[in-house]
N, C-alpha and C positions, 0 to 999 in steps of 0.2 A: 504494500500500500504506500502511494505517495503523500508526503506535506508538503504543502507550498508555502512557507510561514514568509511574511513582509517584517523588516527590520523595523526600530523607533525612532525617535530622535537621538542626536549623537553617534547617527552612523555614517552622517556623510562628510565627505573627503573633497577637499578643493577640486576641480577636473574630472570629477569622477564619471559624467555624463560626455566628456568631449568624443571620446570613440563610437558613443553610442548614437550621437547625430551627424556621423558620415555618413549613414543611411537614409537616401532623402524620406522615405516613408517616415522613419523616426524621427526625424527634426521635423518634420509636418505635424506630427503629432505632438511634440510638446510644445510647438507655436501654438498648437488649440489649447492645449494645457495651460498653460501664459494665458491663453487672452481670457481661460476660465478664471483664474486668481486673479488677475491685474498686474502679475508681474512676468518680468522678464527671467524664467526658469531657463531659459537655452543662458543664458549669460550669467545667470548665478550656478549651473553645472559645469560651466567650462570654467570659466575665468577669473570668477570671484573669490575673494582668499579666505581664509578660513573665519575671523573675526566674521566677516559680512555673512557666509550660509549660518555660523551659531546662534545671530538672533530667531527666536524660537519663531516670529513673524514670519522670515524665511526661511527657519530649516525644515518645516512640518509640511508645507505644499511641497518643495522639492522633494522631500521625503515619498509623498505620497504620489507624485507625478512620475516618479524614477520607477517607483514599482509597477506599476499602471501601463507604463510606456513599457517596461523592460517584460512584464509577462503576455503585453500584445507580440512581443518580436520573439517568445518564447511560444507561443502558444497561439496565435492569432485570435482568436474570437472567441475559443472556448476551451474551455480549461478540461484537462484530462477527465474521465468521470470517475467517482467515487473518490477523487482526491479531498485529503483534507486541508482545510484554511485556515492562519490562523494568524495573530500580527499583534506585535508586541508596544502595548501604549497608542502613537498615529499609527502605528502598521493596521490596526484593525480598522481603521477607516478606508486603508488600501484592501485587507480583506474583502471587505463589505462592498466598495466596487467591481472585483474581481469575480466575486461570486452573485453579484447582481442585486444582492438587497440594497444597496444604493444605486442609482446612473450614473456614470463618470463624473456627469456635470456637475450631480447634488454631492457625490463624496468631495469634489474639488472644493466646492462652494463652501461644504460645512468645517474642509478641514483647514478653510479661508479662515470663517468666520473662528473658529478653534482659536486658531493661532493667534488668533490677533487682541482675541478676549486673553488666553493666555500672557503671553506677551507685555500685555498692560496691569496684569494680576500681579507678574514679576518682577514689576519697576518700583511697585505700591508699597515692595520690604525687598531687602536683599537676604535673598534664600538661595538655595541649591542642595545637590545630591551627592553624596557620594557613596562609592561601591563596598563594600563588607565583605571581604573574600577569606573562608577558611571560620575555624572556628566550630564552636558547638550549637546549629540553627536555633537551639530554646534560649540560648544563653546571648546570642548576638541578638534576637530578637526583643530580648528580654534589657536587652543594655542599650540597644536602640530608645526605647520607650521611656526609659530611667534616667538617658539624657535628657529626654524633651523631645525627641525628633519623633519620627514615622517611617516605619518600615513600608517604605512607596512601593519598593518593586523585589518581589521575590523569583529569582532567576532559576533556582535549581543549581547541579555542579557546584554548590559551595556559594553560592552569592547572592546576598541581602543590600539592596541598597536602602540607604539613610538618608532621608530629606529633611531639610527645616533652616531654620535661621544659619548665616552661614556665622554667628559667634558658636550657636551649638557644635556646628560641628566642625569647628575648630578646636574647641576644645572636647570633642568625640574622639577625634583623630589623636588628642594629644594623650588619651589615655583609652586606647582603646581596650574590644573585649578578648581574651585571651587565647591565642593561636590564630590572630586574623591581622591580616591585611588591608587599610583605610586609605582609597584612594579616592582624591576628588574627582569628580566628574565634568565635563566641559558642556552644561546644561545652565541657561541664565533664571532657574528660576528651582522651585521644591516642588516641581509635578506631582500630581495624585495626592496630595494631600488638600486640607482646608484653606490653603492659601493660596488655591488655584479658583476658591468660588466667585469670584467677582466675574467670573467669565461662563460660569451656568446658566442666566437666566438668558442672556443672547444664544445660545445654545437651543436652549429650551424652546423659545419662541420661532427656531428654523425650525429645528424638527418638527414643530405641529404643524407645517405647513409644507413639509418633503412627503412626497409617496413614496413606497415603499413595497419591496416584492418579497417574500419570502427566499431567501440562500438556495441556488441552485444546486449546489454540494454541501457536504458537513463544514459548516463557519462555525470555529469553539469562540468562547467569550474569555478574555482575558483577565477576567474578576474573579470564575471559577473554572474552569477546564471546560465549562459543559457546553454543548452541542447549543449552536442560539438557534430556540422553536420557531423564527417568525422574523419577514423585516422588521415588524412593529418594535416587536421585543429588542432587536437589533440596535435599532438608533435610540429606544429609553436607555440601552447598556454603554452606547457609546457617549452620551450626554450625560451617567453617572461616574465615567470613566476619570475623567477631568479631577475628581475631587476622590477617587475610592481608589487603592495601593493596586498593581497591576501583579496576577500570581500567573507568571509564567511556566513557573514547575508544574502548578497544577494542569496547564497546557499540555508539556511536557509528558504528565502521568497519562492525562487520556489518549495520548497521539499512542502511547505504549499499549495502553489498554485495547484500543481499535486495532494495533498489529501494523504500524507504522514501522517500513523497514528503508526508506529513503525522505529523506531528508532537504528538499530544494529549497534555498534561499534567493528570494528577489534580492537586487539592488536597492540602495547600496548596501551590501552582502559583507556576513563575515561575523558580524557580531552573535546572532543566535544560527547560525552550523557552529560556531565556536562554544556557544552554554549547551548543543546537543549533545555533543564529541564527552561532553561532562556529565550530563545527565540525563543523555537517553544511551548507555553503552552499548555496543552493537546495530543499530542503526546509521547508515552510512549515510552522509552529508555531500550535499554540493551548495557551494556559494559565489553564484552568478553574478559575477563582477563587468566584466567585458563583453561585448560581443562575437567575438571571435572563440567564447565558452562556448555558443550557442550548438552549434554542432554534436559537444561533449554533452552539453543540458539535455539536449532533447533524448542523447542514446538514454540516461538517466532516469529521463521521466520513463520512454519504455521500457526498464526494468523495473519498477517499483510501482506506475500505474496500473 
């Protein structure tokens, strides 16, 4: 069985798009992308340096436009059948396109509108994340909380990340919990937790006004592992998203439970084949960086679809 999982924020890489729009069909399509968002994504993938794609404003549309674009030149118009989908933090917004419960245009739109409430959530306290690597998961979790912070994002493979004021976790870092590794993260804000509500209720008020299809293959929710029943339920999950810790592991455990034996990662690629490799063992990975993968991607998908 294949997964198709979309990456989050803080996956993307200065140029990581420029090989991918020497294809005129693909630079066509993330012109439509651009004129979806308002912004110039061919020029923030190619040439724009890393400070400029980190603000959260633009890393989550190119984030979501990279996936979108890269499993059209992987897959054309319709995704393997019985694959599962699933996308970590924005990646489930690229899920939900992918597998239909959103239309390109409304995933683009909402994950416009996402970013930009985010964004301005971020500016309102200086916050951010960082990663928890190693360690006893009750005990990291348990010292996460005892700081003051929020265990935002549980990755599986050994890693808790830590969000909140960045005095807390400065001094988290300085006394960390024991047998772990405290790295900061290049995120301008404390995702998933309460300090991202200021950008719910414009959330809120798109979804009641987006149509919606039910997932044309298994889309898991990234809050609990489980199979999402419905677009409806879809975009209420992706609108609590915003403010509730993202549990990847539990992703992780159902991909295992279903009999997930490959592994394919969109663009920009790297960061979860890298938490599978850890925490799905035995499950073989591919993380589709380039186009000139496409050839090796696709033997991939016909072994595991």
């Amino acid at each position: 069985m294949l997964a198709i999982v979309c990456p989050g924020q803080g996956s993307q890489t200065p140029g990581f798009l420029s090989a991918w729009i020497e294809d005129p069909t693909t630079a066509a399509h993330l012109v439509r992308l651009s004129d979806a968002v308002g912004r110039d994504l061919t020029q923030l993938g190619t040439t724009a340096d890393e400070d400029t794609i980190k603000d959260t404003a633009v890393a989550q549309p190119l984030i979501v436009a990279a996936g979108v674009l890269t499993a059209r030149a992987l897959f054309g118009d319709n995704l393997p059948a019985g694959a599962v989908v699933a996308g970590h933090s924005v990646g489930e917004i690229t899920a939900s396109a992918l597998t239909g419960a959103l239309s390109e245009a409304d995933a683009m739109n909402f994950v416009t509108v996402r970013a930009n409430g985010m964004a301005q959530a971020a500016q309102a306290v200086p916050t951010g994340m960082s990663a928890v690597l190693g360690g006893d998961p009750d005990e990291v979790r348990a010292a996460i909380v005892a700081a003051g912070l929020t265990p935002a994002n549980e990755n599986g493979g050994g890693q808790i990340v830590a969000a909140g004021s960045l005095e807390q976790l400065a001094a988290f870092a300085e006394n960390p919990p024991a047998k772990t590794r405290v790295i900061a993260l290049k995120v301008a804000g404390a995702f998933h937790t309460e300090y991202m509500s200021p950008a719910v209720d414009a959330l809120s008020q798109l979804a009641g006004a987006l149509p919606t299809q039910d997932p044309s293959t298994t889309l898991l929710s990234n809050f609990d592992g489980a199979q999402v029943p419905s677009g409806a339920a879809n975009l209420t999950s992706l609108v609590a998203q915003v403010t509730r810790p993202v549990r990847w592991d539990l992703c992780e455990e159902t991909m295992l439970e279903l009999g997930v034996t490959g592994l394919l990662e969109l663009a920009p690629s790297g960061t979860l084949a890298g938490l599978a490799k850890r925490g799905m063992k035995g499950v073989k990975t591919f993380a589709l960086k380039t186009p000139d993968q496409l050839e090796d991607a696709r033997a991939f998908v016909a072994e595991h679809a």
